[in-house]
C-alpha positions in Angstrom: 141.2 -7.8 58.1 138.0 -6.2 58.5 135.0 -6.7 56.0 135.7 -3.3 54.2 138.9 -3.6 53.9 138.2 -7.1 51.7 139.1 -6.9 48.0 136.7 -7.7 45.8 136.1 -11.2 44.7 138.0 -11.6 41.1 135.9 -11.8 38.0 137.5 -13.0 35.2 137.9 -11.8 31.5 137.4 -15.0 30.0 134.4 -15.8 31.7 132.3 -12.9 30.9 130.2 -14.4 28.6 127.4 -15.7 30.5 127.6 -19.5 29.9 128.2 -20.3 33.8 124.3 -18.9 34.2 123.1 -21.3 31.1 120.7 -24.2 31.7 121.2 -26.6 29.7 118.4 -27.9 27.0 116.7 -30.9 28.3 115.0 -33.4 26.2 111.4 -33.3 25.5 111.1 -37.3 23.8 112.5 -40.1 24.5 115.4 -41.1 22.0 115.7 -44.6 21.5 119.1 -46.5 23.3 119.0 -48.6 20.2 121.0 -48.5 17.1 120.7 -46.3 14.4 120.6 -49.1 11.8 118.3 -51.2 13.6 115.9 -47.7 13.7 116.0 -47.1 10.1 115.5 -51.0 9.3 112.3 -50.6 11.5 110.7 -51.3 8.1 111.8 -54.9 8.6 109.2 -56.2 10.7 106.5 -54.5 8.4 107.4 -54.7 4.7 109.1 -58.4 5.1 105.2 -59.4 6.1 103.8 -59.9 2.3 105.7 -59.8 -0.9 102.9 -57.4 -2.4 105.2 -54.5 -0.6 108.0 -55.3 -3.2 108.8 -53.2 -5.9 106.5 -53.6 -9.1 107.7 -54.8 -12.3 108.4 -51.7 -13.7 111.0 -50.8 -11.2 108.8 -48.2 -9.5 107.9 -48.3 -5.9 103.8 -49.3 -5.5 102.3 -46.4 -3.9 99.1 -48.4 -2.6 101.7 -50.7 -0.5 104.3 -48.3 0.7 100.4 -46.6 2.1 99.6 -49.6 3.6 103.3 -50.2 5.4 103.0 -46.5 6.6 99.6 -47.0 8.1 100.5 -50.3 9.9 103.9 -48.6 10.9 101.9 -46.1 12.8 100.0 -48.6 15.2 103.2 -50.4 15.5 105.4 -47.2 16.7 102.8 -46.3 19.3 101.6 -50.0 20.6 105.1 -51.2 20.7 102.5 -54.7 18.6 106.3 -55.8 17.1 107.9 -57.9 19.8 111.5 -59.3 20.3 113.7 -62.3 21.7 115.3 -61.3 24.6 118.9 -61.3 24.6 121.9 -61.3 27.1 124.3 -59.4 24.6 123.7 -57.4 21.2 126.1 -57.5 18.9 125.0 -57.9 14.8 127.3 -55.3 12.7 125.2 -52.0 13.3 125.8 -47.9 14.0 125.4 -46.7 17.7 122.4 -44.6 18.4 125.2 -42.5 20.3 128.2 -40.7 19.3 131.7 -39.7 20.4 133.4 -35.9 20.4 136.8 -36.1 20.9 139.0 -32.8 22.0 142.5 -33.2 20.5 145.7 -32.0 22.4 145.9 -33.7 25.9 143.6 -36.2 24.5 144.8 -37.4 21.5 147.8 -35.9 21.4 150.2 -33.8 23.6 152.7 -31.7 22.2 154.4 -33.1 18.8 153.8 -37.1 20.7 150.6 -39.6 20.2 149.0 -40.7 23.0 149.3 -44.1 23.1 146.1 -45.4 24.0 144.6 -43.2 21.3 144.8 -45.6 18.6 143.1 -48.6 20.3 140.0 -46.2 21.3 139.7 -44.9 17.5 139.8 -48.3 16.5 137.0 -49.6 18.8 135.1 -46.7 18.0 135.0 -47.9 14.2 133.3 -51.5 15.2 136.2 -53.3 16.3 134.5 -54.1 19.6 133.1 -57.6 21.5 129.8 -55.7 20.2 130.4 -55.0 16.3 128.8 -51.5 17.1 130.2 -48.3 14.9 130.1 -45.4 16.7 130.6 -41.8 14.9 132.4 -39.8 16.2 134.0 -36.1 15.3 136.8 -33.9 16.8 136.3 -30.5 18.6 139.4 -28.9 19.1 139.9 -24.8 19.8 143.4 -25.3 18.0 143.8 -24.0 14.4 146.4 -22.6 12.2 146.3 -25.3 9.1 143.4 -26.5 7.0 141.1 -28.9 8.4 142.7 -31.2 5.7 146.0 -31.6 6.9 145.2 -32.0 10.7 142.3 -34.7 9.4 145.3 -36.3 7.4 148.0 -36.0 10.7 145.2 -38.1 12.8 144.8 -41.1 9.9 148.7 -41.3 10.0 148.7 -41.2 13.7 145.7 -43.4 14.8 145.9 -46.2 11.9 142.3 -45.4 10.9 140.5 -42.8 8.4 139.7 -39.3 9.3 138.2 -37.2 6.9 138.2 -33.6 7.2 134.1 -33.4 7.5 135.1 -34.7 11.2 137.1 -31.9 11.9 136.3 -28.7 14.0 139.1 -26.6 14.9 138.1 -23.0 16.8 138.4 -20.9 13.6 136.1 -23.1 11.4 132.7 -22.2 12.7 134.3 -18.5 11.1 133.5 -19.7 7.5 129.7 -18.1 8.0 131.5 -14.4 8.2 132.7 -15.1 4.9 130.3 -12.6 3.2 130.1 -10.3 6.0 133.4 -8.6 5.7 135.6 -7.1 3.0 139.1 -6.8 4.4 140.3 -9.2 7.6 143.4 -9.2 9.3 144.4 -12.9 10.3 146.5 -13.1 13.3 148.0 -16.5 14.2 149.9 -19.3 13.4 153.2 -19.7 10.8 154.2 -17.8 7.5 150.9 -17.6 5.5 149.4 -20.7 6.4 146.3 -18.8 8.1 146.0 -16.7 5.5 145.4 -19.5 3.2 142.9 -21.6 5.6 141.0 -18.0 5.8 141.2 -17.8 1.8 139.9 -21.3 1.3 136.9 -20.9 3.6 136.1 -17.4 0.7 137.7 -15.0 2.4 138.3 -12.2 -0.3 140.8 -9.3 1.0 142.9 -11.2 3.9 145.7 -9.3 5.6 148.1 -10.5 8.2 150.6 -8.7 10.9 153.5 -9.6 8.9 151.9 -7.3 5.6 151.8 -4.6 8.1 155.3 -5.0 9.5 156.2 -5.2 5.9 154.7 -2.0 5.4 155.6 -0.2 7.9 158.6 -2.0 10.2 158.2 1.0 13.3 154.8 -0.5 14.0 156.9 -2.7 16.4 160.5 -1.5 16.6 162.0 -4.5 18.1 161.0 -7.0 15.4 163.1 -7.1 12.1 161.3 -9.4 9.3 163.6 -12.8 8.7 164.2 -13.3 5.0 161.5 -16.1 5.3 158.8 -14.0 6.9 159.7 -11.3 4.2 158.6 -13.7 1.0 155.6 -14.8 3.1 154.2 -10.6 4.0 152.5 -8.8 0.9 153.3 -5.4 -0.3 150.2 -2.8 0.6 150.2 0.6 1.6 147.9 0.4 5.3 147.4 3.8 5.3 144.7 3.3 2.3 143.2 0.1 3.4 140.1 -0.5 6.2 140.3 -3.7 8.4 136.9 -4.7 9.1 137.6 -7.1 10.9 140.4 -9.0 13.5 140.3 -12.6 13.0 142.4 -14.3 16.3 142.8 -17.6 14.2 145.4 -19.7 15.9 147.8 -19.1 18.7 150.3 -15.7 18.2 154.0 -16.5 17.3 155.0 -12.8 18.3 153.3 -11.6 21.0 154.4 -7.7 21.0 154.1 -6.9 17.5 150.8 -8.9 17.0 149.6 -6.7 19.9 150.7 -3.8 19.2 148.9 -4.2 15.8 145.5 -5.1 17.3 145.5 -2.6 19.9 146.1 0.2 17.4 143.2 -1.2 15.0 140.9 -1.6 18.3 141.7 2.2 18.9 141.9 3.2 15.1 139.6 5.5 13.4 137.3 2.4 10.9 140.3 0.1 11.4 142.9 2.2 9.2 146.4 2.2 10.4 147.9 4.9 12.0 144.7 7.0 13.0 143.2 7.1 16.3 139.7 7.2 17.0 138.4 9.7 19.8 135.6 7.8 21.1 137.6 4.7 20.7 134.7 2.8 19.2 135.1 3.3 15.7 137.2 0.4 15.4 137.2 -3.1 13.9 135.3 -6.4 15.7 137.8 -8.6 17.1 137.1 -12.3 16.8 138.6 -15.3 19.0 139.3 -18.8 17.7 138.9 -20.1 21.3 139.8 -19.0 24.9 141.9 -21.4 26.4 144.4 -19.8 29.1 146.8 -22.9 29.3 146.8 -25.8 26.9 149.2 -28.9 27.5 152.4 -29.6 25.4 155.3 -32.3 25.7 156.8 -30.0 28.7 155.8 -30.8 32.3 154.2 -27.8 32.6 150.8 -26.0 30.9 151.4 -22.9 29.0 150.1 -20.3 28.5 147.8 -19.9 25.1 145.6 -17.4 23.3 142.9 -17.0 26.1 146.1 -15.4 27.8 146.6 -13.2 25.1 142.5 -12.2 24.9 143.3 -11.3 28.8 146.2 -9.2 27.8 145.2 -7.3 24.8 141.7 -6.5 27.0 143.9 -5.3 29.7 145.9 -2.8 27.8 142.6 -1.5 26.5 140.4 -1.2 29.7 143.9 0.7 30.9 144.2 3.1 27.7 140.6 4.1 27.2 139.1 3.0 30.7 136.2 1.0 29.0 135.7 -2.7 28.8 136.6 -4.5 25.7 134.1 -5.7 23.6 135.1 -9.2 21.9 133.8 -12.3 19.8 134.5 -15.7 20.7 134.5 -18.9 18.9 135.3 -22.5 20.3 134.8 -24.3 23.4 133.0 -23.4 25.5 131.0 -21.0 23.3 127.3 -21.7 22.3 128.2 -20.6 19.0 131.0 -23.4 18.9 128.9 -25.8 20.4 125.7 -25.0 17.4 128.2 -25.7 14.7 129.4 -29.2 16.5 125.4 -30.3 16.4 125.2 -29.5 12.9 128.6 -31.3 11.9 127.6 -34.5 13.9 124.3 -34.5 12.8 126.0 -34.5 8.9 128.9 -37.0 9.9 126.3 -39.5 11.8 124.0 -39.5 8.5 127.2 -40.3 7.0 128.1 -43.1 8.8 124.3 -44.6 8.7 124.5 -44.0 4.8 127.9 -46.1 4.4 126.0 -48.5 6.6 123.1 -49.0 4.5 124.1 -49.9 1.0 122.2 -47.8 -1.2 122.1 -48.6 -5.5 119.9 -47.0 -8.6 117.2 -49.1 -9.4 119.1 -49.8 -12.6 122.6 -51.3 -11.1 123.2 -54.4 -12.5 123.9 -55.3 -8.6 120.5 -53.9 -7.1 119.4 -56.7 -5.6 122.4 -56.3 -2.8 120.9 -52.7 -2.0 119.3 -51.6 1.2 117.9 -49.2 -0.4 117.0 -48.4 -4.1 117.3 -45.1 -5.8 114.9 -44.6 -8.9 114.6 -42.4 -11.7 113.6 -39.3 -9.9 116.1 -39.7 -7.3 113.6 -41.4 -4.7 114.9 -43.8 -2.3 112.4 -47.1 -1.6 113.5 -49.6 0.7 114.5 -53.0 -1.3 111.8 -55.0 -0.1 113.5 -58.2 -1.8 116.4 -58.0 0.2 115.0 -57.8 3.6 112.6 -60.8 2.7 115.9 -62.9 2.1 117.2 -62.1 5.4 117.6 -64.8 8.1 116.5 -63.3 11.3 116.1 -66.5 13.5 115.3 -64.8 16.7 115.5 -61.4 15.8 113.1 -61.2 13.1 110.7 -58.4 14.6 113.6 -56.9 16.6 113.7 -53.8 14.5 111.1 -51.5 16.2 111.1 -49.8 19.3 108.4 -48.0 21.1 110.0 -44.1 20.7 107.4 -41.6 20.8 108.6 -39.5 17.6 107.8 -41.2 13.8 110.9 -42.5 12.3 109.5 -42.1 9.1 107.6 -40.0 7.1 105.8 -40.1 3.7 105.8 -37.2 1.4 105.3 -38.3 -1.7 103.0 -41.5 -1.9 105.7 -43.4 -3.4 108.6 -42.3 -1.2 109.6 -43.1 2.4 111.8 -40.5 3.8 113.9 -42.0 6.7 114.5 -39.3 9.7 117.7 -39.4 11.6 116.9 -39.1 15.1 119.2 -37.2 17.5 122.2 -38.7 19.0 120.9 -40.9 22.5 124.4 -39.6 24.1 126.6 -37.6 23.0 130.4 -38.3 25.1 133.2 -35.5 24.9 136.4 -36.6 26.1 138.8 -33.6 26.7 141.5 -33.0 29.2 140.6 -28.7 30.3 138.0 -28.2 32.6 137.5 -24.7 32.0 136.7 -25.2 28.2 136.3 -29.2 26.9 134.1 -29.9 30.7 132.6 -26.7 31.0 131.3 -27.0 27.1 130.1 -30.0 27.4 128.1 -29.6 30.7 126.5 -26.3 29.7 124.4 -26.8 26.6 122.2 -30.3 26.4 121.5 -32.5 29.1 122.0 -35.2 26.7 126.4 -34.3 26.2 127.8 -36.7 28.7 131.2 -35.2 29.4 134.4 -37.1 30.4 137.8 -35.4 31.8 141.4 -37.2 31.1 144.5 -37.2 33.2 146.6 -37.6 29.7 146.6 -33.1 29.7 145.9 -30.1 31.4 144.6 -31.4 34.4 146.0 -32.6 37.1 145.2 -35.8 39.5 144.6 -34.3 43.0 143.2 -31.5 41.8 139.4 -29.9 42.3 138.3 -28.8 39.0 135.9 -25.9 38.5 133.5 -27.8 36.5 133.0 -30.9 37.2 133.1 -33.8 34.7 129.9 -36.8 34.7 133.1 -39.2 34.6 137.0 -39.1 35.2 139.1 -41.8 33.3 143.0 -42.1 33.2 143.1 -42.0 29.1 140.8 -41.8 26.3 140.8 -45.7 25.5 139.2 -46.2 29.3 137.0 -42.8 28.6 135.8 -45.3 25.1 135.4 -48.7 26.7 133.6 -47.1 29.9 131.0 -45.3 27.2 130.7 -48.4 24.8 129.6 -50.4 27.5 127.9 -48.3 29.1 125.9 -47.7 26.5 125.6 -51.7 25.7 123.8 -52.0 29.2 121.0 -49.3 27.9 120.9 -50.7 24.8 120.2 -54.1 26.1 117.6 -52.6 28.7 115.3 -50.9 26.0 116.1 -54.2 23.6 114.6 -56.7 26.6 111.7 -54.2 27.7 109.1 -55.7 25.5 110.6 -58.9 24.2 109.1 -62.2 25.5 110.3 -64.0 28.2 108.3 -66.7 28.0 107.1 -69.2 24.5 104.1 -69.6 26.4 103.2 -65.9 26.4 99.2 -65.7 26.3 99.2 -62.9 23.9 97.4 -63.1 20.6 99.2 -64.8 17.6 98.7 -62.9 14.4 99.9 -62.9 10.5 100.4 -59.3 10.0 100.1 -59.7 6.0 96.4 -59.9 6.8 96.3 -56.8 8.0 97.9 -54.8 4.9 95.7 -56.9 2.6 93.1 -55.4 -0.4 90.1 -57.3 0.0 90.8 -58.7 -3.4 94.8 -60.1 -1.8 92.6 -61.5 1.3 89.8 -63.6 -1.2 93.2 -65.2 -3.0 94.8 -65.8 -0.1 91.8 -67.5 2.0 91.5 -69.4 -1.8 95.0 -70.9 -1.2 95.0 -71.7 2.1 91.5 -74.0 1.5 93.9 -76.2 -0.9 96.4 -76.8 1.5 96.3 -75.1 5.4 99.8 -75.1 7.1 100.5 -75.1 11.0 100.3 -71.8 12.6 104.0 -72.1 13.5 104.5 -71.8 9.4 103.4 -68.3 9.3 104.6 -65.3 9.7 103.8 -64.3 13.0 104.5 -62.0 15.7 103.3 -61.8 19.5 100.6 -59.2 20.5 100.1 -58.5 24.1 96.8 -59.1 25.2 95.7 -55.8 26.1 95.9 -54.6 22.2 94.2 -57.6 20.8 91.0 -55.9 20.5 92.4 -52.5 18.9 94.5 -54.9 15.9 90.9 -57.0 15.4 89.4 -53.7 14.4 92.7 -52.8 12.3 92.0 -56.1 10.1 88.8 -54.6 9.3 89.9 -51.4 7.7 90.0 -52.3 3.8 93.1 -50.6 1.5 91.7 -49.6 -1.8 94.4 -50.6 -5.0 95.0 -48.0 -7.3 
């Protein structure tokens, strides 16, 4: 075969979108290894140092102390002054710096069956681990066709532990912002009405499905007569007076040749109006996809085929009727829209999590001494300096700060401490498709580590297109592999300034003498004439050498009391 006579390489439909040429976001910071709770409690080794940090008497926060904390918390974050015990394992109760995002069918699931292994992996995810770690997690699936209700409800029946519908992304939800931007939608997809409600409950106002149209007019498709069932389900509406603005692919079709016979005409229609036919054939409707996946994997041996394969169909019989290329919206994996919306939902659920972590009370409970953190009149949070003064901490009482680049706190108010969620350290996706779950994860941030099963689409032997970071057997080795994993960083970034030795030559100093007034230092050198305790009494912390000379001129800098 001579060169000429070569046919062209194959380019195909669904991969037109330009994410194979997309460099993924890298990280400009550091993001701390260590857990979330731990971060947030970085207050511990500050406001534990002198009871004058507490709360005043009134039940409002003192702004003169939170200043002082804030001003020592500074020097601390940048010196890395706090120091810690080392340690050979970590494992207090806490919440994982890192987070999980599962894909569901072929991971999770396959066909109508749970994956076995599934339930240990949730379960180890939610602390039951050697390490008592809580990692969030959230589900990123491009199926659809029911509310994000009943498939969270389905998994906590499944697994054996609570899914909540915040944790759920299916490939139609990200399609809630285009409520608002259309008036009339046909929904394709899925069984009876069931699509038409999810669209309705997102806001949707004017929401039409194939089955209204066959309704309406039965020789749209000849060869399909309406069921008695699918008759209850269609609405009566006269087509011929009604725009579509919009095609809204929401789950997988259940009638192939009527659903595209329906979407080709509205693609070729005259402003999306049934039975007209545009000349220029771009007069009609946007067409939106809930995902793009050409094969998913079922309970039969073999993949089939799912709506990707009916995007490459539908744009087919277009590029062959009018000779153009058809235009089209996607949602799901691997899209960047997709992928935005996931950030935004993990970012919510981690908070979440971190929240349930940290108990948080009104000022006013009668149980507000058991609060991490105290709500006031206005709605302020203050850290309840009472309650981290009672901890024990035996070795780990200045383990709560870490040397990350970025403040973990900021003050707006002078009697408010706003905590600030850092980004997840890793983020693992476990899914079982290489051409959207892998290629997803691999093409956005640097920082999504992704993992490909065996329990799905692919197959063992096989060279995937895009190529996982890591290939496991099932989801529960995909979990243990990232939990420990992640123990091994934790542990590194833990031990990196923590002392090795008792006999460390560093400096020995009481940090409560350096958030003391003048006035507090006077009472306190008064006390200590009457009786003078042992160094070892106080509450001390190491300081390496080479910063002794920058916290000697810290003592001198005097906090005035309002």
């Amino acid at each position: 075969m001579t060169e000429e006579s070569k046919s062209p390489q194959h380019q195909s439909f669904l991969n037109n979108d330009g994410i194979d040429e997309l460099q993924p976001l890298s990280r400009k910071h550091r993001v701390s290894s260590l857990s979330l709770s731990d971060l947030n409690q970085w207050q511990n080794g500050l406001t534990k140092l002198s009871s004058s940090t507490s709360l005043s008497k009134d039940g409002r926060s003192s702004s003169a102390n939170l200043k002082k904390v804030d001003s020592l918390a500074k020097l601390s974050r940048n010196s890395s002054i706090i120091k810690r015990k080392k340690r050979t394992v970590i494992d207090h109760v806490r919440v994982a710096s890192y987070a999980f995002c599962f894909d569901i069918d072929g991971v999770i699931l396959r066909g109508p069956d749970t994956i076995p292994e599934a339930k240990q992996a949730l379960r180890l995810l939610n602390g039951e681990n050697k390490y008592n770690i809580k990692v969030p997690s959230i589900f990123v699936t491009n199926g659809g066709g029911k509310p994000e209700k009943q498939r969270s409800d389905d998994l906590t029946e499944r697994l054996g532990v609570l899914v909540t519908p915040e944790q759920i992304i299916q490939g139609h939800t990200p399609m809630k912002d285009l409520v608002g931007v259309y008036q009339n939608v046909l929904v394709v997809g899925g069984v009876g009405n069931v699509c038409r409600n999810v669209a309705q409950s997102y806001g949707f106002k004017n929401v039409y499905t194939p089955l209204d149209i066959l309704k309406w007019n039965p020789a749209v498709s000849p060869y399909h007569d309406l069921s008695e069932e699918e008759r209850v389900c269609a609405k009566e509406v006269d087509f011929s007076k009604v725009a579509i603005d919009a095609i809204l692919v929401f789950a997988d079709s259940r009638n192939w040749a009527a659903d595209q016979q329906i979407i080709l005409e509205l693609l070729l229609s005259k402003n999306g109006v049934m039975g007209t036919e545009s000349k220029t054939y771009n007069e009609g409707p946007q067409i939106y996809f809930a995902h793009s996946d050409f094969i998913w994997a079922t309970n039969y041996k073999l993949s089939r085929y799912g709506m990707g394969a009916l995007q490459v169909s539908i744009a087919a019989l277009y590029k062959e009727h009018t000779g153009h290329e058809l235009k089209v919206n996607r949602f799901g994996k691997p899209q960047k829209g997709t992928f935005k919306f996931a950030n935004k939902v993990l970012t919510s659920w981690r908070q979440g999590v971190l929240d349930e972590h940290l108990k948080k009370l009104s000022i006013n409970d009668p149980n507000a001494e058991e609060a991490d953190i105290l709500i006031n009149e206005d709605g302020e949070e203050i850290i309840n300096q009472a309650k981290l003064e009672s901890y024990d901490y035996e070795d780990d009482s200045e383990d709560e700060v870490n040397n990350i680049k970025e403040p973990l706190a900021e003050t707006g108010k002078q009697d408010k401490i706003t905590l600030q969620l850092p980004p997840a350290s890793t983020v693992y996706f476990v899914g079982d498709t290489p051409e959207s779950d892998i290629r997803f994860a691999n093409s956005h941030d640097v920082s999504w580590h992704s993992i490909l099963v065996k329990t799905g689409v692919y197959r063992e032997g096989t060279e995937p297109k895009y190529k996982p970071k890591h290939l496991c057997e099932n989801v529960l080795e995909a979990v243990e592999y990232a939990i420990e994993r992640e123990h091994e960083k934790e542990l590194a970034e833990w031990n990196e300034t923590a002392d090795a030795d008792e006999d460390d030559k560093g400096s020995r100093i009481n940090f409560a003498d350096l958030v003391m007034t003048p006035s507090e230092k006077q009472e306190k050198e008064a006390a200590d004439a009457k009786k003078v305790k042992p160094i070892h009494e106080h509450e001390a912390v190491e300081v390496p050498v080479f910063l002794t000379e920058q916290v000697e001129k810290f003592k001198d800098v005097g906090v005035q009391k309002k």
